[in-house]
N, C-alpha and C positions, 0 to 999 in steps of 0.2 A: 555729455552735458556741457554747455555753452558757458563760462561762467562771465558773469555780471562784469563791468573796467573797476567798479571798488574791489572785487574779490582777487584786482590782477596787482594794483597798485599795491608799493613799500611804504612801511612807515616806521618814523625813527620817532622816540619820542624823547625832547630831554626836557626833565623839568628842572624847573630854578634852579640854579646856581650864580657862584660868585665869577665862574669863568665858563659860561654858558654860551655869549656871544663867542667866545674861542673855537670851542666844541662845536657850532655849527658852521662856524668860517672853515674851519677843515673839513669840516665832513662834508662841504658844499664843495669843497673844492676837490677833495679824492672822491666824489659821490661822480659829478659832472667829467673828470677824467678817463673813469669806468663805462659811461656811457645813457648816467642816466639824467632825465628832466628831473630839478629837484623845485617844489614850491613850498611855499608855507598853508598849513590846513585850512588856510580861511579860500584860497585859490578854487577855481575850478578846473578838476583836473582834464574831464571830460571833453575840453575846450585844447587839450595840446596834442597832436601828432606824434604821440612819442608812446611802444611798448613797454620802455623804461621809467617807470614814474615812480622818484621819491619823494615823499609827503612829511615835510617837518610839522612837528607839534609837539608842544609843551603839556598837553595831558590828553591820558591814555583812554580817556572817555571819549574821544573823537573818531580814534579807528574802531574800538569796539559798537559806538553807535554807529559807523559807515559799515559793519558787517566785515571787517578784515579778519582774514582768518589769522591763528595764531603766526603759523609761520611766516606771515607779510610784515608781522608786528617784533621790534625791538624796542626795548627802554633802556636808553644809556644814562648812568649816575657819574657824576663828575664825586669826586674825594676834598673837596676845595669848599664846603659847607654850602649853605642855599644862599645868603648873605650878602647882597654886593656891599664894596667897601662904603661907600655912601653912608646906605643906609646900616652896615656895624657900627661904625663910625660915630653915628648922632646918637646924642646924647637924650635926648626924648624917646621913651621905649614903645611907643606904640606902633610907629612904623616896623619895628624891628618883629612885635610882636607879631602884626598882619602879616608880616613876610612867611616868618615861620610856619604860620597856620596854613597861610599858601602854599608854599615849598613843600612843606610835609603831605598837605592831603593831595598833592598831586602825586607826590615822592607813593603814597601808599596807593592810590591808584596803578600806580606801575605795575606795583606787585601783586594785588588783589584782580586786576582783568588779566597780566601778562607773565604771570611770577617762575617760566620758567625763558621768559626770552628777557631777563632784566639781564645787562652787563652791566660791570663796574669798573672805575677808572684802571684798575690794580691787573684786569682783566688784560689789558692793552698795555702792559711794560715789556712784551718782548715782539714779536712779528706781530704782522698783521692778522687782526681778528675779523672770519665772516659772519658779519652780525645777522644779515639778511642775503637772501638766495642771489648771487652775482656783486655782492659787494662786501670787500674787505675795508678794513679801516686801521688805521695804526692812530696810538693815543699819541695827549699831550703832555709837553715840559712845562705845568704850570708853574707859576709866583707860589712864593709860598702863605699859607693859610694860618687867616689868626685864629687867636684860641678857642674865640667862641664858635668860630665854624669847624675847627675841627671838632670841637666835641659833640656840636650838633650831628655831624655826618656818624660822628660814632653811635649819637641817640637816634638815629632816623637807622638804623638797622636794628627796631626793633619790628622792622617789617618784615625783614628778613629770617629774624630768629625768633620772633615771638617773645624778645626776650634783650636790654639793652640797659647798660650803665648812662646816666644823664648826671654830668658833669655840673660845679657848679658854678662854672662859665658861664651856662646857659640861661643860670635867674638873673632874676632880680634883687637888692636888697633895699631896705628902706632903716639907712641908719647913715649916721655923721659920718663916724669912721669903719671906712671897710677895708678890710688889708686880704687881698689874694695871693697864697703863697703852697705853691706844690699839689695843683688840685682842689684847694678848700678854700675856705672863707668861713675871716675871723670876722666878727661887725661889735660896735657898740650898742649895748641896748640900751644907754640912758634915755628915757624920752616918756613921752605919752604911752596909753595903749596904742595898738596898731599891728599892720600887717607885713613881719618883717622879713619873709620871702612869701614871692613867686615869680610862678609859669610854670615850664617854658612854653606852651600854648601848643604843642605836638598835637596834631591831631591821632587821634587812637582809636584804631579800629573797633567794630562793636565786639564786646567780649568782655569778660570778667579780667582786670587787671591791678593788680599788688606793686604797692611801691612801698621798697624797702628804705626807710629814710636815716642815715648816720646822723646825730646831733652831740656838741659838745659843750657841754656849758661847766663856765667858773663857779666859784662858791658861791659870790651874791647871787649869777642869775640861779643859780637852783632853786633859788627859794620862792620864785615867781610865779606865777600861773601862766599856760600855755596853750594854744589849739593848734591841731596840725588838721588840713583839710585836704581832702585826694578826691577828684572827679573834674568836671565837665563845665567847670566857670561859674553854670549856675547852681547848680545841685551839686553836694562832696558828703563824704562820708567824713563822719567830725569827729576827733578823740580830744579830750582835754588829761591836761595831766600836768602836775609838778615835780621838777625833778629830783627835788628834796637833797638831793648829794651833787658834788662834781662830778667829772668823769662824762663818758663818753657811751650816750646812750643809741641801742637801738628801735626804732619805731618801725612798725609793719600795718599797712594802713589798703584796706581793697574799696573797688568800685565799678562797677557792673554799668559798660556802654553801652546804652540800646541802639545806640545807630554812630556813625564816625562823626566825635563832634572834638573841639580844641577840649586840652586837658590842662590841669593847673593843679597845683600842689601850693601850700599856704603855711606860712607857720605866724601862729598872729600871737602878740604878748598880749596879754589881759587885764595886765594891771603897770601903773605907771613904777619904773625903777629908776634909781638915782644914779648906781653902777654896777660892772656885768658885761661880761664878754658870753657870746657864743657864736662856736661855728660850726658850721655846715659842710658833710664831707659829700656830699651829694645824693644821689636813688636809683637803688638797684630797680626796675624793670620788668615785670615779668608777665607773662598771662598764666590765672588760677584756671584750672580744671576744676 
């Protein structure tokens, strides 16, 4: 059988990251040393004189619609979050949001068409790794990663395990005073009612998923009313509840994705308070059978 020039062509795919452009300057350059033409997926490749063709792209819905078979196909994960400094950086979270939503649904495409040819950065800490048939690649010395991306990178292996801790680096808070210290977040609730977490906007595969949520609240806020919301931005499965004591409660909260869409978790006060601390140790992850 004669096979097709897509069925001969390699392809690497990296999605977003914060050292992304790194990841493909090297591997453009140990790819081209090896022997091969490398382009970007928008090229025609059809058009080059070369046996050797590697095909970069940033999501993994491009060799699976060109018909690449598995073995022609790699997805390399950089450990370095989705996040370029820029955009951690600004203080406006909406960018930050969109990124994530991108970074992840590409991030989960990886795994969902390729999920036994995904590498990870951790993959490439000692010789050279053959990612694809005639070519090795040795990792990178990257900068080091702030906290929101690391925790990110640790919530975006819930693609991998079905199953992932989500940091609370990675919300949002809507209060005066917020103090991050070891993991968590203490915030003021004096204020109006309001919405005083969310995100982190992860996209999440279709399936039934539980988030396990730690919250800790002082004496006055216990006395307060509460919603916590878990689902899909527009539609969440809602619990309300008072937490009538101090201390350090837990919440378990499911929602049922019909299709891969962003996720968001909510914790909204209900009633205006004067003073009252609570914090937030972040949410266990998991997919319900």
């Amino acid at each position: 059988m004669i096979m097709s020039h897509s069925e001969q062509y390699l392809w690497l795919v990296f999605p977003p990251s914060a050292d992304r452009d790194d990841w493909v300057a090297a591997t453009k350059s140990q790819a081209e040393h090896a022997g091969f033409t490398v382009m970007p997926a928008a090229s025609n490749a059809k058009d080059v004189p070369s046996d050797k063709i590697l095909i970069l792209s940033r999501d993994a819905e491009e060799p699976r619609k060109a018909g690449a078979p598995s073995r022609n196909v790699a997805v390399l994960l950089s450990d370095r979050g989705p996040l370029l400094p820029e955009v951690d950086a600004n203080s406006e979270p909406a960018p930050r949001h969109a990124a994530v939503r991108n970074a992840s649904e590409l991030t989960r495409r990886g795994y969902a068409f390729f999920s036994e040819r995904v590498f990870k950065a951790e993959d490439f800490k000692g010789d050279a790794v053959e990612v694809l048939p005639g070519l090795q690649l040795l990792g990178l010395n990257s900068g080091p990663e702030s906290e929101r991306n690391r925790a990110l990178s640790e919530a975006f292996s819930v693609y991998a395990n079905n199953q992932a801790f989500w940091g609370s680096e990675i919300f949002d808070f809507n209060a005066k005073d917020v103090r991050h210290s070891n993991g968590q977040v203490t915030f003021d609730l004096t204020g109006r009612p309001r919405i005083l977490i969310f995100g982190p906007y992860i996209v999440m595969p279709a399936g039934r998923w539980k988030a396990v949520v730690r919250l800790g609240f002082s004496v006055p806020s216990a006395k307060h009313r509460y919603r916590a919301d878990w689902g899909s931005q527009e539609v969440y499965t809602s619990y309300e509840f008072r937490p009538g004591r101090d201390g350090v409660f837990q919440l378990e909260i499911e929602y049922e994705w019909d299709k891969p869409s962003a996720s968001e978790f909510r914790l909204l006060l209900l009633e205006g308070a004067f003073d009252g601390e609570v914090t937030f140790f972040g949410a266990e992850i998991t997919e319900s059978r």
